[in-house]
N, C-alpha and C positions, 0 to 999 in steps of 0.2 A: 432543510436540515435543522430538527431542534436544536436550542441551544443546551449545550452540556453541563454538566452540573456545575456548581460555584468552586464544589472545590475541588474538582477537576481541573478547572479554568485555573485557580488558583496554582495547583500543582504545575502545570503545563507552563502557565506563565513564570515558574518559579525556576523550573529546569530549560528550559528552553529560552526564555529570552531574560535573565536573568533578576527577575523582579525582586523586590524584596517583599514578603508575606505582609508583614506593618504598614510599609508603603501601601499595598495593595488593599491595606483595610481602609487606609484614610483618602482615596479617591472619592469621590462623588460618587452616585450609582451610574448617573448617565455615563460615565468615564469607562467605568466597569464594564458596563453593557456594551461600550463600543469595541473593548478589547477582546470581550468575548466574541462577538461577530466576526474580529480580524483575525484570531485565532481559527472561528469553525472556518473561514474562509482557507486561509493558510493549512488546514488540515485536509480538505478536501480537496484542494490541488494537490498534494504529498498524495493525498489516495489516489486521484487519477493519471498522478504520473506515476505510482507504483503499479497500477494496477497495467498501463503502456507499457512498462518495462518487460511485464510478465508477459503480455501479449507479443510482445514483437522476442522475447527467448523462445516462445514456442511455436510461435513462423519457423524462427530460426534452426530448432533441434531437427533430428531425423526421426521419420517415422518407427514409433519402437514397437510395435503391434506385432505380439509374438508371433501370430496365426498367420501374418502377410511371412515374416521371418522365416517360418517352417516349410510356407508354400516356397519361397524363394530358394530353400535347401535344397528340398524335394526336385523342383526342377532341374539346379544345377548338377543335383548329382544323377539324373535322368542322362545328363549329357554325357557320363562320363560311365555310364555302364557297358562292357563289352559285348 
């Protein structure tokens, strides 16, 4: 995963873990650099447990395929014709 832009990092770091922007100017570079690896790391598990959550909602839901739906009508009301 590229590392994301400075001042992205910056932002992120500012909302999220509540940096101050001045603080974050007067770091060393190597300091910087490591925040930012912590961050793309820290954002890429948030992605793959979001992306889990979505996976295991749509294990979860019912099949909504209207064409199975119609078929399913269709038959049921087969049974009920006199």
């Amino acid at each position: 995963m590229p590392l994301i832009s400075i001042l992205e990092t910056k932002l992120i770091l500012q909302e999220k873990y509540h940096c101050n922007e001045f603080a974050i100017d007067l770091w060393p570079y190597w300091m910087f650099e490591e925040y930012i690896k912590i961050v793309n790391r820290l954002a890429e598990k948030e992605e793959q447990q979001r992306k889990k959550q979505e996976k295991d909602q749509q294990q979860n839901m019912p099949n909504m395929n209207t064409s199975s739906m119609m078929n399913s009508f269709s038959s049921m009301a087969n049974k009920f014709k006199p």
